[in-house]
N, C-alpha and C positions, 0 to 999 in steps of 0.2 A: 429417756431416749431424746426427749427434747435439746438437753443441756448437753449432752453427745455430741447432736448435730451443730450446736452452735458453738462447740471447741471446734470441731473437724474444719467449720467455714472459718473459724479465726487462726486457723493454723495455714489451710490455701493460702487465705489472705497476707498472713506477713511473709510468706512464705514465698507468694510472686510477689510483693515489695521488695524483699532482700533482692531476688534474683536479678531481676532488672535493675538495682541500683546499681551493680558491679559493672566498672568499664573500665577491661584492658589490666586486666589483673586478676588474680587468683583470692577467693573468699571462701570464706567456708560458711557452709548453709546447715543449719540445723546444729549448732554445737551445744546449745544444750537440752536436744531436742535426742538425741541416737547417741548410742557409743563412742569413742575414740575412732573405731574401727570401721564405724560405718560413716560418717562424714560426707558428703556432696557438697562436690565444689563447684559453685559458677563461673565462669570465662569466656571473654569478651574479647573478641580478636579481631582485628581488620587491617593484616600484612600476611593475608595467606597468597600464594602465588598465583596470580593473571596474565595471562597469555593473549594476545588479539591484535587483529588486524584488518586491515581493509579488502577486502576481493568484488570481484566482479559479481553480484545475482543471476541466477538461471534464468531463462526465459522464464515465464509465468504464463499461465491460461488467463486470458482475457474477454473470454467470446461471454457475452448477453451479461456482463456487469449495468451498475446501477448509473453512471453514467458513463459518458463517451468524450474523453480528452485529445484537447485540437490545438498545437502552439508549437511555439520554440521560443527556448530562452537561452543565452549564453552569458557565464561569470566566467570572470579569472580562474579561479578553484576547482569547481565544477566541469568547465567546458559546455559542449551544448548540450541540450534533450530537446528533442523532438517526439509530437504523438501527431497521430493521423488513426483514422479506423473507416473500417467496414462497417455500412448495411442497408439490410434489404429494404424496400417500401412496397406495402400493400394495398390492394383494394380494399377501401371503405365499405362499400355494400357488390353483392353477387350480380352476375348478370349486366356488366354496364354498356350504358347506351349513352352515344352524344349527339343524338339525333341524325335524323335524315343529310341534313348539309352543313357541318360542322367546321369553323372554322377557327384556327387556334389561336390565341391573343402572347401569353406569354406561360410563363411554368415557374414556381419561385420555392425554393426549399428555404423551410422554415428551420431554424434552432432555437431550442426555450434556453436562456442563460443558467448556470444553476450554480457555479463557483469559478474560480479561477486563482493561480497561485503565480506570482511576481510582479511585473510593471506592467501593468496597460496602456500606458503612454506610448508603447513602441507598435508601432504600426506590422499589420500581422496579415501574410498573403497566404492565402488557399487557392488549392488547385483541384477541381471537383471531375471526377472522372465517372464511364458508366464501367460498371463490373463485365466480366464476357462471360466467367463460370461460377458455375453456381458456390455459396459459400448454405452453411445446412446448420438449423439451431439447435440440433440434437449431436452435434461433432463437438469435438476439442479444437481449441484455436490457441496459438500461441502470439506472445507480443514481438515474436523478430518475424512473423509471415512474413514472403516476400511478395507484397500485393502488385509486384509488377506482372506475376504469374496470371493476376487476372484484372488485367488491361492491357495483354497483348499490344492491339491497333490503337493504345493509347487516345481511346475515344475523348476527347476533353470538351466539359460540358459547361465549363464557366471557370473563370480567374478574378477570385473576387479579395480586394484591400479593403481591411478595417482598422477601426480602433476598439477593442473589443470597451462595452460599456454594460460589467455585469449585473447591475442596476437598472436595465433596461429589461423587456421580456425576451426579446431574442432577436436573433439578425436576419436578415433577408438576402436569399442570395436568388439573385436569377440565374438560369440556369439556359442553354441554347435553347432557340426559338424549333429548331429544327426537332429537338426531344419533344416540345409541343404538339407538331404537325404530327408526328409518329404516332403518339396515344390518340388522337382523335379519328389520327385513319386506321389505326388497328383492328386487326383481323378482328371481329368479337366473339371468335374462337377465345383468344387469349385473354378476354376479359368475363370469361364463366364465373371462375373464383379463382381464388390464392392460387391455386396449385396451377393453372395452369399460367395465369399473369408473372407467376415469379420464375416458371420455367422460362417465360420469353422476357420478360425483363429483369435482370438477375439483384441491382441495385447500383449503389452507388460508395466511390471512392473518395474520401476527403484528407486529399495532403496538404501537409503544411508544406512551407517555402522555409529552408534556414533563414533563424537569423543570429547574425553572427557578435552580436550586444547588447545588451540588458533581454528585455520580453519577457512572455507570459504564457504556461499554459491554461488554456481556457476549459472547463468545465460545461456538455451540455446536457442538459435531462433529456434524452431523446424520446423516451417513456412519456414524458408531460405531452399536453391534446394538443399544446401551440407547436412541437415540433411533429413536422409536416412536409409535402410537397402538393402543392395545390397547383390546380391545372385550370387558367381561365380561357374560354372561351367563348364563342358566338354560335347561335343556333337559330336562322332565321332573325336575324341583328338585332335577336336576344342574348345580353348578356349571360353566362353561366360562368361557374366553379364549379371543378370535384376536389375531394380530398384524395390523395394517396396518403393512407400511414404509416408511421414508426411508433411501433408499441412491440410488447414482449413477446409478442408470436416471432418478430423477426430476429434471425441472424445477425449480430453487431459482434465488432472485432477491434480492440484497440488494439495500435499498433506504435512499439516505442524507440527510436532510436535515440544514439550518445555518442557523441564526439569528443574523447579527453584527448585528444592530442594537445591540444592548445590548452593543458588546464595544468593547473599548478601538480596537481597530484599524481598527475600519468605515470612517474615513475615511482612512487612507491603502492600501486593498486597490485596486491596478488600475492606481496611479499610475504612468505608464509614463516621466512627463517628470524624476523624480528617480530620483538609488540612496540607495535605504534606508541609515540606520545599523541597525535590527535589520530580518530577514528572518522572516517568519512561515509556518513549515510545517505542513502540518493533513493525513491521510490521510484517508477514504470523501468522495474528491472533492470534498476541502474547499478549502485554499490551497497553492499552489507559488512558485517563484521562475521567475522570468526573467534568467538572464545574459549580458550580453556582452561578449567581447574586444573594442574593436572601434579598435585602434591596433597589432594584435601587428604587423603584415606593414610597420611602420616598424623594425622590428629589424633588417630587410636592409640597408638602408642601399645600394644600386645593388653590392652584397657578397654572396654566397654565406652563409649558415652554416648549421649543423647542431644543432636541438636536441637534447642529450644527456637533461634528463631536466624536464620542466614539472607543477608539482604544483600544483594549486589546493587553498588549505588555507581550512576553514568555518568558526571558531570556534562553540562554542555559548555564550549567552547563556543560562545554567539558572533556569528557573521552575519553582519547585513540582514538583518534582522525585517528591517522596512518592509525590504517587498518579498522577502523568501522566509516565514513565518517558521517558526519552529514547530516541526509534528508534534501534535497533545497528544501521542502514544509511539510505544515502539513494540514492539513482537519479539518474545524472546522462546526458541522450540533448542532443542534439540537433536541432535545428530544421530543416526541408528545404524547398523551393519550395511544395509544396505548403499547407505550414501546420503539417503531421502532422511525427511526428518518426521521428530514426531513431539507432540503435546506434554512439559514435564509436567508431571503428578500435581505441582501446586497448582500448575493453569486449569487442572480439570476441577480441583476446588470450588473457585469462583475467580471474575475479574477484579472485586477489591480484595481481594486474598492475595492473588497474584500480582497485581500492580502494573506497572508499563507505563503508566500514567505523567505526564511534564508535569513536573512542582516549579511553577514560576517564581517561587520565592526563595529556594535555594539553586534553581537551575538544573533542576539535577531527573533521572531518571530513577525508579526504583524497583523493583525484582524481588520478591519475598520469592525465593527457590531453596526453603530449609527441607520440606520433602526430599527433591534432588540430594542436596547435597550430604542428605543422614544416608541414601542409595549410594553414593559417591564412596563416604565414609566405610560402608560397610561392606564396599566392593562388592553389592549384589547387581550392578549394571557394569558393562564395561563403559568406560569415559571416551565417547568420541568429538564428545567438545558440544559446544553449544553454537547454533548461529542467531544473530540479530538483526531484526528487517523495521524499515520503518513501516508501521502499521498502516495495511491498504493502500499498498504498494501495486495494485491493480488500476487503482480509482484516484490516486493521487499524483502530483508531482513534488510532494514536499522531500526537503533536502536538511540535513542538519550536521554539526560538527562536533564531535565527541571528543573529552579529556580521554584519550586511551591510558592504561597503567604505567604507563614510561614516561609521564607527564608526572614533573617535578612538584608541582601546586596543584591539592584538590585534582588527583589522578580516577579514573576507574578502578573499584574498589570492592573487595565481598567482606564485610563484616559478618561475623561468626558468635552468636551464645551459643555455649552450650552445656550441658552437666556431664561432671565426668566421678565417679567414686574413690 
């Protein structure tokens, strides 16, 4: 039994050596291992048909992510993006008191730095508003809100210029003196607890200002203890401080706009009747791809086979690489009857199974989806294409340039093993 098993492993063994040697050509496996009649052949192909294009992404749900993106930046290519968001600030402790004769000094809302994507050299205007209705951390929130809905009376509570410095802990923005006087004369009805302080004070609005050349979206941990609104005041011409916070209790809402009018690509975003030679990727619900196989399930041939391993490889086309870094992942799902998408089989695998991962060393993107495409093959799914996001496309602003299929050099491409009898 022993000597069994150690033919059976040395038969595996040359057996995935042959397989994988074969590229782009017809071998035969096991010849003098089976009959004539039974023979397995390897085949190695990567000119199967691709389809893809650039289109616009859906809104996306943005409410209570892990940070909170605040900028504008404009390229030739791209055109602008813009983020701005919602949220709430809370009482620190129940029951608050600012004594008997309270007098207010100033009010300063804190942001902890936590990343930021393009130049920071460009000088970056916020415009900080109070909210009028309520936003709720148990709703859905999408990134085109229109948060003019809740600033009515356009209450404006500071206009504040920086150079953003993400190597610092965070920025300071004062905030009107007049929001000061308020919380210290406040009913102390409204400062029981949360529920009732966030009924009368709802939060706050942070827009950015365009800008119309280079810039940056800035990244803030709103979640970290330094981001804050602290409130300093006098209390018998004792100096105080309270804290108001922003932590995960509260309601936050990023919010993402785009401007391609001015951008090189305006007129081919949407085009669904050609495939691109370059594909253009954009995160806070800017641009995606559309792909598809849509000739795989001619590989049968009225024949059985078996995909061993199908990789769709992305090239990247690098732009300006300096300040607009290329995304280390892309997200590849799915299209379903519905319209919505959904998870292919290899992603439920695992993520180094799956891949999606930037290989800086050849440039390129990669996609193990041989699950899919033996479904594909065997026409047990119907084919409604696949689409391509840049990963964390909620929390980011990265942007990148893709060799789409119609690219003459190093195109978008699915190479194919597979056995056939």
């Amino acid at each position: 039994m022993l000597i069994n098993l150690r033919y059976l492993s040395f038969f595996f063994l040359f057996f995935t050596i042959v397989l994988f040697s074969c590229k782009k050509d017809f071998s035969t496996l096991g010849l003098d291992l089976q009959p004539g009649s039974d023979k397995i052949y390897g085949v190695t192909v990567d000119t199967a048909t691709l389809k893809a294009y650039t289109t616009f992404e859906d809104s996306l749900s943005t409410d209570e992510r892990t940070v909170s993106l605040l900028g504008s930046y404009t390229d030739p290519v791209f055109g602008r993006a813009d983020a701005s968001f919602l949220t709430q600030i809370r009482l620190s402790t129940t029951n608050v008191t600012f004594g008997t004769t309270p007098v207010a000094d100033s009010i300063v809302l804190y942001l902890d730095y936590s990343s930021y994507y393009g130049d920071t050299n460009t000088l970056q205007n916020v415009s900080v508003y109070e909210i009028e209705n309520n936003i709720y951390s148990d709703s859905t929130y999408y990134s085109n809100l229109n948060a003019q809905n809740y600033i009515q009376n356009n209450h404006l509570l500071a206009n504040y210029s920086y150079y953003p410095h993400p190597n610092d802990t965070s920025i300071a923005i004062k905030l009107d003196s007049s929001l000061a006087q308020r919380f210290v004369n406040a009913n102390p009805d409204s400062l029981v607890d949360n529920t009732l302080f966030i009924n009368w004070f709802k939060g706050l609005y942070l827009k950015t200002q365009p800008i119309l050349s280079s810039g940056a979206i800035i990244y803030f941990d709103l979640l970290s203890t330094r981001s804050k609104v602290t409130l300093y005041y006098q209390n018998d011409t004792v100096s105080n401080k309270f804290d108001f916070l922003i932590n995960s209790s509260c309601a936050r809402v990023n919010l993402f706009e785009h401007d391609y009018t001015t951008s090189t690509i305006n007129s081919i975003i949407g085009d669904s009747l050609t495939s691109d030679s370059l594909i253009y990727m954009q995160a806070m619900s800017g641009l995606m791809s559309k792909i598809n196989i849509p000739y795989l399930a001619s590989l049968k041939n009225d024949s059985t086979i078996a995909i061993v391993r199908a990789e769709l490889i992305i090239p990247v086309d690098n732009y300006d690489a300096t300040f607009y870094k290329t995304p280390t992942k892309l997200l590849l799902v799915s299209y379903n009857s519905s319209g919505t998408y959904s998870f292919l089989p290899d992603y439920l695998v695992n993520s180094s199974y799956f891949g999606g991962t930037y290989y800086s060393s050849d440039n390129t993107y990669r996609f193990n989806i041989s699950r899919y495409a033996q479904q594909l093959v065997d026409n047990s799914i119907t084919n409604y294409g696949l689409a391509l996001f840049v990963n964390d496309n909620r929390v980011s602003a990265n942007r990148v340039i893709l060799r789409g299929p119609k690219c003459k050099n190093n195109g978008m491409r699915l190479s194919i093993t597979y056995l056939k009898p």
